[in-house]
N, CA, C and O atoms as a Maestro MAE file, in Angstrom:
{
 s_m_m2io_version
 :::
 2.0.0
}

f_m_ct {
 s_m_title
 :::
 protein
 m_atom[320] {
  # First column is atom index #
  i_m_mmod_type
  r_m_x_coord
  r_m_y_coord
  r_m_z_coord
  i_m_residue_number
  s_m_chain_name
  s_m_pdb_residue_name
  s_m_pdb_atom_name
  i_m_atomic_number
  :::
  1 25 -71.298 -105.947 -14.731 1 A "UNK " " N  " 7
  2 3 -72.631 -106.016 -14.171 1 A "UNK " " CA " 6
  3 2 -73.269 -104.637 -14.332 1 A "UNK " " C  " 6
  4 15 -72.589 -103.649 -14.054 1 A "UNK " " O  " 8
  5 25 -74.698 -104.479 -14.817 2 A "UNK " " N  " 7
  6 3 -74.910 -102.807 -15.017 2 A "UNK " " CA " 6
  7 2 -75.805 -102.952 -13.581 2 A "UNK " " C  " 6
  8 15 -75.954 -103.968 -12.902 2 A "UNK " " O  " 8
  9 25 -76.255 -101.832 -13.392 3 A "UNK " " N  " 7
  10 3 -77.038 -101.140 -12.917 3 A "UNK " " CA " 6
  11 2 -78.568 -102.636 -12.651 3 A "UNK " " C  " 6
  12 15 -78.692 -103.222 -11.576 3 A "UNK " " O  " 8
  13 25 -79.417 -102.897 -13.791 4 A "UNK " " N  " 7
  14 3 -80.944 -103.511 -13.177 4 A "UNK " " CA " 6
  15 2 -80.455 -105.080 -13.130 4 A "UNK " " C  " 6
  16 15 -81.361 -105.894 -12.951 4 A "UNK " " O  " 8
  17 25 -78.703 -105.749 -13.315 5 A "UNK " " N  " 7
  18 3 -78.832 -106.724 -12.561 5 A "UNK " " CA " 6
  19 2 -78.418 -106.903 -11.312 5 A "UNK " " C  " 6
  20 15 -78.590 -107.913 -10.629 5 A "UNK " " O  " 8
  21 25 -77.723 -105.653 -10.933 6 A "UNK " " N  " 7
  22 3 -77.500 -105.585 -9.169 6 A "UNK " " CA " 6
  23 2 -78.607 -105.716 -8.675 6 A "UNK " " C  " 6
  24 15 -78.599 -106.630 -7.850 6 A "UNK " " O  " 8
  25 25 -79.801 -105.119 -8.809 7 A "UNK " " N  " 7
  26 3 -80.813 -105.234 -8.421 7 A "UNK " " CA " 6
  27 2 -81.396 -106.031 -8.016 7 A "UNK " " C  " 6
  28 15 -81.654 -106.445 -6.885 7 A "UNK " " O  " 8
  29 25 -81.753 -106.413 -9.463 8 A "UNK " " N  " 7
  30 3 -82.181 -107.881 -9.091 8 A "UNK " " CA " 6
  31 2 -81.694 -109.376 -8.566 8 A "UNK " " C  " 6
  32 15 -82.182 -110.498 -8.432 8 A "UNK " " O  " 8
  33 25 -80.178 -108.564 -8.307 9 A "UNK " " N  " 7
  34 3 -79.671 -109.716 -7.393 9 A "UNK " " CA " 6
  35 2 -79.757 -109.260 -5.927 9 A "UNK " " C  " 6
  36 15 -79.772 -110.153 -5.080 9 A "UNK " " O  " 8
  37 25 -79.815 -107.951 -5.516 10 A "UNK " " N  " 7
  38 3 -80.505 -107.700 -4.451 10 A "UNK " " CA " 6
  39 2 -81.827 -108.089 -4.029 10 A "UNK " " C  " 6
  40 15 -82.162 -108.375 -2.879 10 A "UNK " " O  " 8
  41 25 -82.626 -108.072 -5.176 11 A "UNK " " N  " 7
  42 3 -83.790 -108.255 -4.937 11 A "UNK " " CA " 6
  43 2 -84.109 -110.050 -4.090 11 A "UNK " " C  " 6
  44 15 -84.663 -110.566 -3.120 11 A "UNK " " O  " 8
  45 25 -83.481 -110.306 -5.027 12 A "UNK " " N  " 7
  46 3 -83.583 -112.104 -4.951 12 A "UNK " " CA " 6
  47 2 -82.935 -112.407 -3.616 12 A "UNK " " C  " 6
  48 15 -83.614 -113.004 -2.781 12 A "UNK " " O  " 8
  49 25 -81.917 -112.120 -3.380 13 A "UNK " " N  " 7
  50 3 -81.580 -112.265 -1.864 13 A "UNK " " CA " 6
  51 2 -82.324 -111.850 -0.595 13 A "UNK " " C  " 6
  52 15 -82.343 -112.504 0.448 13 A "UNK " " O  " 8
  53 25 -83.028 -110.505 -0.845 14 A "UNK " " N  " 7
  54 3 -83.883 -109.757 -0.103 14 A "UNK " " CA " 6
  55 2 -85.213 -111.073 0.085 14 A "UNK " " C  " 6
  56 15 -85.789 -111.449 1.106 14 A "UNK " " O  " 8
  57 25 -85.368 -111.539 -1.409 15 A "UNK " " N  " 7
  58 3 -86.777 -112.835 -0.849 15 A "UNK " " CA " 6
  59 2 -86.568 -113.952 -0.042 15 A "UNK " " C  " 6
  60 15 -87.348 -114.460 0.764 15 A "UNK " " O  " 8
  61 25 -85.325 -114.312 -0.370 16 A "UNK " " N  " 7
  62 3 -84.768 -115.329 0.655 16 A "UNK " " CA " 6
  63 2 -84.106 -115.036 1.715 16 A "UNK " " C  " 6
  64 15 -83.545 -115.957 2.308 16 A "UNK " " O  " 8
  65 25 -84.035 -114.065 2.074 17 A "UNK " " N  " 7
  66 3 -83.856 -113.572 3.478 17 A "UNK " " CA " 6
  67 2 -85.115 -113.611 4.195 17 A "UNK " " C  " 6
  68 15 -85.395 -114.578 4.904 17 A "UNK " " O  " 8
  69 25 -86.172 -112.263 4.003 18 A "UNK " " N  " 7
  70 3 -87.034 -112.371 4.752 18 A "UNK " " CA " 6
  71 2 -88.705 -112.922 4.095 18 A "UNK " " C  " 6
  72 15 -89.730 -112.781 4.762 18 A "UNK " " O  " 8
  73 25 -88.689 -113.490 2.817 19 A "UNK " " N  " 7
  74 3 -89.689 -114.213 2.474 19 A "UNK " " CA " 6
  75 2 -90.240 -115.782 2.091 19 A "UNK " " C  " 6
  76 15 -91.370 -116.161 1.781 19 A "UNK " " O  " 8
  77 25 -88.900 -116.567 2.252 20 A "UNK " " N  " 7
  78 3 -88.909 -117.683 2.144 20 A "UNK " " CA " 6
  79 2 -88.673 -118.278 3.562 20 A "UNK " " C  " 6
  80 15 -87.944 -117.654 4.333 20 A "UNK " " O  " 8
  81 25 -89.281 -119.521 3.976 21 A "UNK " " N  " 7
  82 3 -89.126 -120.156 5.162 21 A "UNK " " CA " 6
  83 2 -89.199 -121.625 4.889 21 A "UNK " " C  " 6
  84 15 -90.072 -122.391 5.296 21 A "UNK " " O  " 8
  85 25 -88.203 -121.902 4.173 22 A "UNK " " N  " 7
  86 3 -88.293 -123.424 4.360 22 A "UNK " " CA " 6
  87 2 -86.774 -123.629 4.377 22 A "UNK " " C  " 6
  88 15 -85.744 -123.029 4.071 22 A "UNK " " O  " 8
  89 25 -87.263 -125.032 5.003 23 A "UNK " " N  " 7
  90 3 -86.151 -125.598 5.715 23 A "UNK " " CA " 6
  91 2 -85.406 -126.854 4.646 23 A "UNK " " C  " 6
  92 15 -85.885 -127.929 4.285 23 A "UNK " " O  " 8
  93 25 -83.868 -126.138 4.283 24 A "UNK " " N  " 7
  94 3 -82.986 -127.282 2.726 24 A "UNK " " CA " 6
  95 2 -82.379 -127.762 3.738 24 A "UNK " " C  " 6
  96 15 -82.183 -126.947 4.639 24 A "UNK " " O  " 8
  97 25 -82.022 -128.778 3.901 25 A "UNK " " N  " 7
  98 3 -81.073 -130.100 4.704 25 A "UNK " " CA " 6
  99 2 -79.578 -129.588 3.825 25 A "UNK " " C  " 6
  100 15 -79.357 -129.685 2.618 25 A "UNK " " O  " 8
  101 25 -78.647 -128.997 4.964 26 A "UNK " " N  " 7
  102 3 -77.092 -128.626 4.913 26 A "UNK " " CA " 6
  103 2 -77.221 -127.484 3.748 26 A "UNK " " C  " 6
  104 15 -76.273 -127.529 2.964 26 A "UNK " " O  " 8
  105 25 -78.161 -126.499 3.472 27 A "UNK " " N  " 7
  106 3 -78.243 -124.987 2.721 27 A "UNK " " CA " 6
  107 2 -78.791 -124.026 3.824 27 A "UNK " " C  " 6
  108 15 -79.946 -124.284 4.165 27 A "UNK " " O  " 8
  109 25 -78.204 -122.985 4.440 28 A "UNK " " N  " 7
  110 3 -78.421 -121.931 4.934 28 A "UNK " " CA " 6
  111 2 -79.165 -120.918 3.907 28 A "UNK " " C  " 6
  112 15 -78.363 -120.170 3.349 28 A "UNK " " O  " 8
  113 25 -80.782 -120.691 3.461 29 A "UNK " " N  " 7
  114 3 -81.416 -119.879 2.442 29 A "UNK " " CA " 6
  115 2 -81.382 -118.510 3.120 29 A "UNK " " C  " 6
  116 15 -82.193 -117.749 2.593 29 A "UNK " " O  " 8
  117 25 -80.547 -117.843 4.343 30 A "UNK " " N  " 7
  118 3 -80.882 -116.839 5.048 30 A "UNK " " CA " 6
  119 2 -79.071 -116.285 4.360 30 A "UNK " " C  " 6
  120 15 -78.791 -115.178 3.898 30 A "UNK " " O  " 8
  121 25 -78.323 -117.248 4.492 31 A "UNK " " N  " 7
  122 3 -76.964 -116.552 4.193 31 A "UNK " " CA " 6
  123 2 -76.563 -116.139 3.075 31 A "UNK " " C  " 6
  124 15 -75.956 -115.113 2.768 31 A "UNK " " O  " 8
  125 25 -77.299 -117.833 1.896 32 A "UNK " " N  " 7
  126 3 -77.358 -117.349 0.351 32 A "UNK " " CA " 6
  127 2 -78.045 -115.584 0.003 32 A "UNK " " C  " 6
  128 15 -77.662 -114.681 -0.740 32 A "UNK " " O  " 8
  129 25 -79.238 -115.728 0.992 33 A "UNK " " N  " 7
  130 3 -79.692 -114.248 0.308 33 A "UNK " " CA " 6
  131 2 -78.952 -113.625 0.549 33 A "UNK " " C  " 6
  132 15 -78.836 -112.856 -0.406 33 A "UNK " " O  " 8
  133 25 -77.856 -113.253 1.717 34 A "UNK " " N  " 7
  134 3 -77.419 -111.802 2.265 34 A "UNK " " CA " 6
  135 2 -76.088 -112.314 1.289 34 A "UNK " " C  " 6
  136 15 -75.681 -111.167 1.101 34 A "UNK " " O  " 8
  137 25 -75.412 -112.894 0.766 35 A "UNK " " N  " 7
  138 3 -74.316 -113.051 -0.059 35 A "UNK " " CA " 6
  139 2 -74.745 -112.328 -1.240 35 A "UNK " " C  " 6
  140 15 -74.050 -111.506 -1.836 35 A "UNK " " O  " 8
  141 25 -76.372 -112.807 -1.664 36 A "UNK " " N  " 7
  142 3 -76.994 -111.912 -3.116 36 A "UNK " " CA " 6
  143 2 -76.748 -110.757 -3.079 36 A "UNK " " C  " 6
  144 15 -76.190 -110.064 -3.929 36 A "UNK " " O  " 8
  145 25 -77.238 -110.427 -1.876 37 A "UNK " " N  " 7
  146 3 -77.391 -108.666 -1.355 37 A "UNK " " CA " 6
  147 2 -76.081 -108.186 -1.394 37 A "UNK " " C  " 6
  148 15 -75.872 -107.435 -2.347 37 A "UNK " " O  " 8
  149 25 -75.277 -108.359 -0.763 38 A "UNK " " N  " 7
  150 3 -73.788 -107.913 -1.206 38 A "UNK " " CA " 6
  151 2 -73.765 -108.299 -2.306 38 A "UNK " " C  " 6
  152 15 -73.864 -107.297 -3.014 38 A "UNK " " O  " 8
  153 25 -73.675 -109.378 -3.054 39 A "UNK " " N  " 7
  154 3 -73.157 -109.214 -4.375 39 A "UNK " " CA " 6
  155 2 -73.844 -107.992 -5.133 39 A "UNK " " C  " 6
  156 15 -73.200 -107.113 -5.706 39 A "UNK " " O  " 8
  157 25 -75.085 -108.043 -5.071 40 A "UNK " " N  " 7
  158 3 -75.782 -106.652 -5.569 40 A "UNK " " CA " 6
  159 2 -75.271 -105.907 -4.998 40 A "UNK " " C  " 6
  160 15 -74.477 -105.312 -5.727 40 A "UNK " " O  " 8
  161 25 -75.264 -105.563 -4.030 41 A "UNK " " N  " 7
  162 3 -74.314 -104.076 -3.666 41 A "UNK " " CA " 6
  163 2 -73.352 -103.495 -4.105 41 A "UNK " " C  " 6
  164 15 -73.249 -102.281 -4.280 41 A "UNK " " O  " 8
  165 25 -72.233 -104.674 -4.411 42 A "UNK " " N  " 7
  166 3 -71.026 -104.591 -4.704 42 A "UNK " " CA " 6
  167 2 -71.084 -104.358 -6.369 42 A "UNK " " C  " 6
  168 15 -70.283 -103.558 -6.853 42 A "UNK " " O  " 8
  169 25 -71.878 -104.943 -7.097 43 A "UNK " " N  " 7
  170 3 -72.236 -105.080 -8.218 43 A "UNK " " CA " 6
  171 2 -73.228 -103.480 -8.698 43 A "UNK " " C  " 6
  172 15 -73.439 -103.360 -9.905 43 A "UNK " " O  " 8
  173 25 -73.572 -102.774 -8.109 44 A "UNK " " N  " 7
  174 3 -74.777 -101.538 -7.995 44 A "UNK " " CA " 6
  175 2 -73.600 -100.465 -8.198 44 A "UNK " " C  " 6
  176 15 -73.721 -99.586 -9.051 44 A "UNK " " O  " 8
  177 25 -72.296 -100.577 -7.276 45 A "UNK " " N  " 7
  178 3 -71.231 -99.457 -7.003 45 A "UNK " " CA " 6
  179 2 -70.109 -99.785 -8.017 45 A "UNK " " C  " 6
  180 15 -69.153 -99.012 -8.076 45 A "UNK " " O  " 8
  181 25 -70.156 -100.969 -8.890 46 A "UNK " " N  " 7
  182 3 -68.964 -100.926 -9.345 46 A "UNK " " CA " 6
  183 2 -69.800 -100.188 -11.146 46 A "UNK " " C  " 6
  184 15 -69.235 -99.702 -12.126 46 A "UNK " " O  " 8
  185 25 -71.018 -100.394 -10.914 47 A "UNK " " N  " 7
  186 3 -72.070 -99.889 -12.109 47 A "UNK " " CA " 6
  187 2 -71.919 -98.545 -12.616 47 A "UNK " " C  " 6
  188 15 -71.720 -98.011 -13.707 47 A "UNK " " O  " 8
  189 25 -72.198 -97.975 -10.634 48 A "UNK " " N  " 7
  190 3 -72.285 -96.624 -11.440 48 A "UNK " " CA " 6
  191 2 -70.746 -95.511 -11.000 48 A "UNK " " C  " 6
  192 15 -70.511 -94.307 -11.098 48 A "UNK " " O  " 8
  193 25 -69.994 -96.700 -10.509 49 A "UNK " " N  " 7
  194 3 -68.470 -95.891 -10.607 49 A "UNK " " CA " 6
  195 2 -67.976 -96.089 -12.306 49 A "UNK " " C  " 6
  196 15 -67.205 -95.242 -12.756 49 A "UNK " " O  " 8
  197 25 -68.364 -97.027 -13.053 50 A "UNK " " N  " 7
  198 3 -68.182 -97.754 -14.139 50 A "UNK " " CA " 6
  199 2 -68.873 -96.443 -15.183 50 A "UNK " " C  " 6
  200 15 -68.267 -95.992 -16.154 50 A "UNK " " O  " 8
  201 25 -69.979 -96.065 -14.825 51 A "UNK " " N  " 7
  202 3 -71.048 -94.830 -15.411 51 A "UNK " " CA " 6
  203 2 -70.544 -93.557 -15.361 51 A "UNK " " C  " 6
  204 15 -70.936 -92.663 -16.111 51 A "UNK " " O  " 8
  205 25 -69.744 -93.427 -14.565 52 A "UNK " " N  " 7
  206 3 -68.890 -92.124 -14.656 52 A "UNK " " CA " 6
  207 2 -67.201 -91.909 -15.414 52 A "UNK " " C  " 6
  208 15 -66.623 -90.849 -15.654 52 A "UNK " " O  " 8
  209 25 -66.880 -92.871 -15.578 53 A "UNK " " N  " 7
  210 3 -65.957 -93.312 -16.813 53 A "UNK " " CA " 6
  211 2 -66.067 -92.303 -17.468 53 A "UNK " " C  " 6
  212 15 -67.235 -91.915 -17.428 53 A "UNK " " O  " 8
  213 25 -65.010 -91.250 -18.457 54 A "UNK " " N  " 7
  214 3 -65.241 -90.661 -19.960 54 A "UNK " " CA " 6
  215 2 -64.099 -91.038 -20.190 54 A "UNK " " C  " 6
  216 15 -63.250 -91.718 -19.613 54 A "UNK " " O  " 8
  217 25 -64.227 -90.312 -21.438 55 A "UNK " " N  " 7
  218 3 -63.544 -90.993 -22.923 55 A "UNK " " CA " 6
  219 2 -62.351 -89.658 -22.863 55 A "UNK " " C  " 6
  220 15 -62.922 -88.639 -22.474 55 A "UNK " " O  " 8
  221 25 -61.535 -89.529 -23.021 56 A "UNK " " N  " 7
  222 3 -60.648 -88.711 -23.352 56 A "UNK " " CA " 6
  223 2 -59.620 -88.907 -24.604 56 A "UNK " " C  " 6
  224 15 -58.744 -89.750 -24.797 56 A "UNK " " O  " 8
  225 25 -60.123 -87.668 -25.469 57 A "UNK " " N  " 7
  226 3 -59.411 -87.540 -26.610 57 A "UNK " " CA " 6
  227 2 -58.869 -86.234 -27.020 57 A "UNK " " C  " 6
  228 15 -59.272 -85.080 -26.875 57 A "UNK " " O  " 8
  229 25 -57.570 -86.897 -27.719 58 A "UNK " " N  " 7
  230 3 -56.391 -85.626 -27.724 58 A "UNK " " CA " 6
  231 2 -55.899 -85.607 -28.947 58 A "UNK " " C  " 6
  232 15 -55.497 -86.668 -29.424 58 A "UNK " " O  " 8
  233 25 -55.823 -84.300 -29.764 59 A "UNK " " N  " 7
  234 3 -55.823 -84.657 -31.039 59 A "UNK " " CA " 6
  235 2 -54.730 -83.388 -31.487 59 A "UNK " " C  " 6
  236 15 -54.917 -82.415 -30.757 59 A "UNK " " O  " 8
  237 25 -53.792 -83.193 -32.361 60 A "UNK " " N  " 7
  238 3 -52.642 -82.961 -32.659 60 A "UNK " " CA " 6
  239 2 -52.589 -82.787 -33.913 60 A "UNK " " C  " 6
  240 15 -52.513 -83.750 -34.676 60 A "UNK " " O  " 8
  241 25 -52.633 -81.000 -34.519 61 A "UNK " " N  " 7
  242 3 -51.824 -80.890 -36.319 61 A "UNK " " CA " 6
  243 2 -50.523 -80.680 -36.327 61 A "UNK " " C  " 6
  244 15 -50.106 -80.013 -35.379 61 A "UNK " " O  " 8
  245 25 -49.784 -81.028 -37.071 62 A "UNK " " N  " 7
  246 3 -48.717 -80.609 -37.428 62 A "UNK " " CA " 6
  247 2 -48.292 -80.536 -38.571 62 A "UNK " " C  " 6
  248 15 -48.654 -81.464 -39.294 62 A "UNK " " O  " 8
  249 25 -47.470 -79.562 -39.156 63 A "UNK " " N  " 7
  250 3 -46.875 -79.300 -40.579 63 A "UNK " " CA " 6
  251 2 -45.463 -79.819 -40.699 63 A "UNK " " C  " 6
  252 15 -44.550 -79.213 -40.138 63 A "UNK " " O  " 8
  253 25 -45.243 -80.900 -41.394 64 A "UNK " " N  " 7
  254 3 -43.795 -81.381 -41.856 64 A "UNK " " CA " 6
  255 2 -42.973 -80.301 -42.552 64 A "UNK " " C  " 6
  256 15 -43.212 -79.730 -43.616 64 A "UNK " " O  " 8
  257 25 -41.938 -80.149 -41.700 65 A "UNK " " N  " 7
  258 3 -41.159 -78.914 -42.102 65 A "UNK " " CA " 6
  259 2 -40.742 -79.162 -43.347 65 A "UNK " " C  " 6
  260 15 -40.969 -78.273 -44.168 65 A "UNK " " O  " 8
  261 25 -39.859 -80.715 -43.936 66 A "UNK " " N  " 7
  262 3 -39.492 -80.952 -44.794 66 A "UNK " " CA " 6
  263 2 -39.911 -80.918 -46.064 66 A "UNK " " C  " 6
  264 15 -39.243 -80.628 -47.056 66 A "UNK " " O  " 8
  265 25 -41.325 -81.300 -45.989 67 A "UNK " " N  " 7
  266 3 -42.044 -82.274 -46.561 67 A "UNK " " CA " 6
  267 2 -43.521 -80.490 -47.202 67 A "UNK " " C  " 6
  268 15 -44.025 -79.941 -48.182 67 A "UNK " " O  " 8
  269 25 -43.462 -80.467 -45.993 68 A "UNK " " N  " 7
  270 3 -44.794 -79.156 -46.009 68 A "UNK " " CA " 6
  271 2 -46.417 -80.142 -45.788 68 A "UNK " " C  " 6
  272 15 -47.505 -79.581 -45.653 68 A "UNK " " O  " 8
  273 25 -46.275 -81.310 -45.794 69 A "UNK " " N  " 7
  274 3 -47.215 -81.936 -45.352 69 A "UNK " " CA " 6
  275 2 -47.999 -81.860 -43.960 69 A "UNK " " C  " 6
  276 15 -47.281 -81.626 -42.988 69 A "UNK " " O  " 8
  277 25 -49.472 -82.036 -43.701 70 A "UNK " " N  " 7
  278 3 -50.106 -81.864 -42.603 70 A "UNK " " CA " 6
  279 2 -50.331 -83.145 -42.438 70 A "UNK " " C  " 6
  280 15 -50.482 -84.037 -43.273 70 A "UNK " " O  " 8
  281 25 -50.345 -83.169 -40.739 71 A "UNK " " N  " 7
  282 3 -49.900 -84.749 -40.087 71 A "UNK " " CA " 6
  283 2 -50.909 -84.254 -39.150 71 A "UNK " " C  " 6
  284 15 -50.522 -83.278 -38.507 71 A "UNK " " O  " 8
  285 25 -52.402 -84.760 -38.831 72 A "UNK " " N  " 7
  286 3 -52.919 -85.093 -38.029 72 A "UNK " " CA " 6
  287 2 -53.060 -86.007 -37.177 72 A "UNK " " C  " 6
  288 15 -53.929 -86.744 -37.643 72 A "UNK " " O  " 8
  289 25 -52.648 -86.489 -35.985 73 A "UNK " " N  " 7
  290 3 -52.815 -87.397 -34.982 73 A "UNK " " CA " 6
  291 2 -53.950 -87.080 -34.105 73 A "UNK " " C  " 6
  292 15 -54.104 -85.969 -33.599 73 A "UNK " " O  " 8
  293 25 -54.858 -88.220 -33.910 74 A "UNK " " N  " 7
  294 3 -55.654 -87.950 -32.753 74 A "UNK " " CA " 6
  295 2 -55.402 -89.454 -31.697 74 A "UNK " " C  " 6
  296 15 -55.139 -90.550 -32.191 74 A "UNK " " O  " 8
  297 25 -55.523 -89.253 -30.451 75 A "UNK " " N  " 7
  298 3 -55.448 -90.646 -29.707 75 A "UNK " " CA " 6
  299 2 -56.880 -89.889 -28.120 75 A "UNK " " C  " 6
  300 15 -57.141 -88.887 -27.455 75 A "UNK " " O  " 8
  301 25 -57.425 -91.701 -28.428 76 A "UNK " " N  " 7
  302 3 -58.668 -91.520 -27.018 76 A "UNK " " CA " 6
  303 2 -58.332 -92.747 -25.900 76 A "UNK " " C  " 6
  304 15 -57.617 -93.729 -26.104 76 A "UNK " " O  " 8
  305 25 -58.866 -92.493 -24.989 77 A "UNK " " N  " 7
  306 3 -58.508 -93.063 -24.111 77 A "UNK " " CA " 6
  307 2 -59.797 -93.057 -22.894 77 A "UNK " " C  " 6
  308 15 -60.633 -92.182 -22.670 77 A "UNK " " O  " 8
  309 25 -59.563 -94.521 -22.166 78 A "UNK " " N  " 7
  310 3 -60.577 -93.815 -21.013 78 A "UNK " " CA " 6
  311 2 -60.053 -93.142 -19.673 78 A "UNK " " C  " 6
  312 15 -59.123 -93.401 -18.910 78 A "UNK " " O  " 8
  313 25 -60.857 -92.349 -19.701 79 A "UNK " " N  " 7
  314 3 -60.228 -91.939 -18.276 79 A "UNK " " CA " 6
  315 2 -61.055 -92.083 -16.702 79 A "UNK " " C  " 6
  316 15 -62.280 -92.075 -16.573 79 A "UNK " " O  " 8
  317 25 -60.573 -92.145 -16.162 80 A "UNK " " N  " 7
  318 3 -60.703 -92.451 -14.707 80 A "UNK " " CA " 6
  319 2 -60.621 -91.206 -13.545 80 A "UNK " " C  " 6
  320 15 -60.730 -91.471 -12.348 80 A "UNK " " O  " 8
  :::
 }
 m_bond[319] {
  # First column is bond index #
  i_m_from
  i_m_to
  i_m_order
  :::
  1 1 2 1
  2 2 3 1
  3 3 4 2
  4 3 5 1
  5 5 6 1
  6 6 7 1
  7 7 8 2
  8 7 9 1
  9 9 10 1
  10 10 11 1
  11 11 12 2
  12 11 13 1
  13 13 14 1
  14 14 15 1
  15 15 16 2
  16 15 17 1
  17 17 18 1
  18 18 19 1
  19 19 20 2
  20 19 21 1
  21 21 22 1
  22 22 23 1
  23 23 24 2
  24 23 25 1
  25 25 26 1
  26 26 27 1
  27 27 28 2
  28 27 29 1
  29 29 30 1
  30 30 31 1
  31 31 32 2
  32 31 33 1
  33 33 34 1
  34 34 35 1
  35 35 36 2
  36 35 37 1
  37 37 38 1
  38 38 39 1
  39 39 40 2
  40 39 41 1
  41 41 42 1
  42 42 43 1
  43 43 44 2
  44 43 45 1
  45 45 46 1
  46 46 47 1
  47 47 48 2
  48 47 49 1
  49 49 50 1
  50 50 51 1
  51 51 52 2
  52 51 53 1
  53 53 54 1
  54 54 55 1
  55 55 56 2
  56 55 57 1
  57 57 58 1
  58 58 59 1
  59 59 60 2
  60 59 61 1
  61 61 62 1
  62 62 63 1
  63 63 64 2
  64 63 65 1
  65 65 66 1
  66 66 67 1
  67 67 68 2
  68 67 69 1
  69 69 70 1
  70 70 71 1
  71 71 72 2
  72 71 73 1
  73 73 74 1
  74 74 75 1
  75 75 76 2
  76 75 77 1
  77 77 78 1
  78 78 79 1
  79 79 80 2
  80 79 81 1
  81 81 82 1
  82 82 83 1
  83 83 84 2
  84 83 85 1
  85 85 86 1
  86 86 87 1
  87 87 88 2
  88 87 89 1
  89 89 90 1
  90 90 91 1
  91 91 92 2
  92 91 93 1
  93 93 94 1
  94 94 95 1
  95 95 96 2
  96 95 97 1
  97 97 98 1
  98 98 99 1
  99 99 100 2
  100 99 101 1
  101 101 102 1
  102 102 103 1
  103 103 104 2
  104 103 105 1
  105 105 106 1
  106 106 107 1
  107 107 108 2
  108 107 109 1
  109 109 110 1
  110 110 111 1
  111 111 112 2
  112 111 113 1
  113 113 114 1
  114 114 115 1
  115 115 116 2
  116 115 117 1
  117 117 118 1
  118 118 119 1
  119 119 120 2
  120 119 121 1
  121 121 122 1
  122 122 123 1
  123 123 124 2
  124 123 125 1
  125 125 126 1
  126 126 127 1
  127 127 128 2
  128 127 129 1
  129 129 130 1
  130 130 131 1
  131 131 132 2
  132 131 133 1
  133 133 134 1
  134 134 135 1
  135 135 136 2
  136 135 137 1
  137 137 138 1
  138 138 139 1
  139 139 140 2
  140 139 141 1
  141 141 142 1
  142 142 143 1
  143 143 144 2
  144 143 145 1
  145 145 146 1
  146 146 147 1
  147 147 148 2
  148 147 149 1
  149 149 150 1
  150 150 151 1
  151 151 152 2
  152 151 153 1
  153 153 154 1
  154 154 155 1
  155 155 156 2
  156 155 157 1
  157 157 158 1
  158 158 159 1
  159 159 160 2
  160 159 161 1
  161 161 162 1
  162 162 163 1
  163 163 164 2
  164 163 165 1
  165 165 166 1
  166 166 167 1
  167 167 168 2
  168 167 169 1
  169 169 170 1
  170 170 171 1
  171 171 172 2
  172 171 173 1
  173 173 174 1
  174 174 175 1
  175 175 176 2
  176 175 177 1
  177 177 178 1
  178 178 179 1
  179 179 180 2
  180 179 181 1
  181 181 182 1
  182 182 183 1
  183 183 184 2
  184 183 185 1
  185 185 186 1
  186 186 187 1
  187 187 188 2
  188 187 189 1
  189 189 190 1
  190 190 191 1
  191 191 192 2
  192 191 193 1
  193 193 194 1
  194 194 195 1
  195 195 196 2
  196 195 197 1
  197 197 198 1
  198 198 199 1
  199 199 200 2
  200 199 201 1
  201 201 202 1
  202 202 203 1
  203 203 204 2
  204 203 205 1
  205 205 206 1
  206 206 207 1
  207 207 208 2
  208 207 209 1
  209 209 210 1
  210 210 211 1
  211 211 212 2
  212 211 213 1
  213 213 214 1
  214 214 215 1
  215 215 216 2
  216 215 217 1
  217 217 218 1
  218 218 219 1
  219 219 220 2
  220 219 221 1
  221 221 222 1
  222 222 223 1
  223 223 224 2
  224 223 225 1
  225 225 226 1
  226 226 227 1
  227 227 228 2
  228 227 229 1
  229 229 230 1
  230 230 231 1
  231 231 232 2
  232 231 233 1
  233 233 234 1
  234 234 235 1
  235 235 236 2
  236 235 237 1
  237 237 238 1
  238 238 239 1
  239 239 240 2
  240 239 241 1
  241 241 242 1
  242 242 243 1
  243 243 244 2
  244 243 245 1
  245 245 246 1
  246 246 247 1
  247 247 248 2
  248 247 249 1
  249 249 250 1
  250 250 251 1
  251 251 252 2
  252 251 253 1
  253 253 254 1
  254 254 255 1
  255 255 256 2
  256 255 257 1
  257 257 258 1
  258 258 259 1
  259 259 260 2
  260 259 261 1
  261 261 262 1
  262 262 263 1
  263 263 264 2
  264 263 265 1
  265 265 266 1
  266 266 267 1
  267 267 268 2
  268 267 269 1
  269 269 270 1
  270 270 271 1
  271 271 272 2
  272 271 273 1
  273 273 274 1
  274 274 275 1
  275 275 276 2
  276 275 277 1
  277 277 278 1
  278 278 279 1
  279 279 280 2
  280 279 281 1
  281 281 282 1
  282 282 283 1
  283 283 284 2
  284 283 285 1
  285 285 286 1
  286 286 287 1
  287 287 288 2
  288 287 289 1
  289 289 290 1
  290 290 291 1
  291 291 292 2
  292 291 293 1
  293 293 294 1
  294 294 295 1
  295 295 296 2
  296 295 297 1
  297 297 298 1
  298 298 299 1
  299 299 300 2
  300 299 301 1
  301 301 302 1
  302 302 303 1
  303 303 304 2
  304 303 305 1
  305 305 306 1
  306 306 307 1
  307 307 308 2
  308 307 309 1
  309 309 310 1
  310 310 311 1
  311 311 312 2
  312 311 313 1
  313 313 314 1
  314 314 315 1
  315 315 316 2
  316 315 317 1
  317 317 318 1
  318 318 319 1
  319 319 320 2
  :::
 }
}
């Protein structure tokens, strides 16, 4: 989930919380919104913990003693 659809799942819950008033036979439209709203919430923090993620890369020459050959390795990774 990035970042402008938390939002707008906040958003959408936020209308059916305090801007909609009608009455669905066995649908609570006051609980659906605040479930949106957390889900956006939850969805907003996992965005921008997700946004701070880097990449880590580690990279390695070496000369084959035997051989006299150069052996480059590189390896990336994400890090946390």
């Amino acid at each position: 989930m990035r970042i402008g659809s938390a939002i707008v799942l906040m958003a959408i819950g936020a209308i059916l919380v305090w801007a909609v008033d009608a009455d669905v036979p066995y649908v609570s439209l006051d609980m659906i919104g605040y479930i949106l709203i957390a889900a956006g919430v939850i969805g907003l923090i996992w965005a921008l913990i997700a946004s701070q993620r880097s990449r880590v890369t580690e990279s390695r020459t070496l000369q084959d003693p035997h051989t006299g050959e150069t052996v480059h390795r590189a390896e990336s990774h994400e890090g946390l």
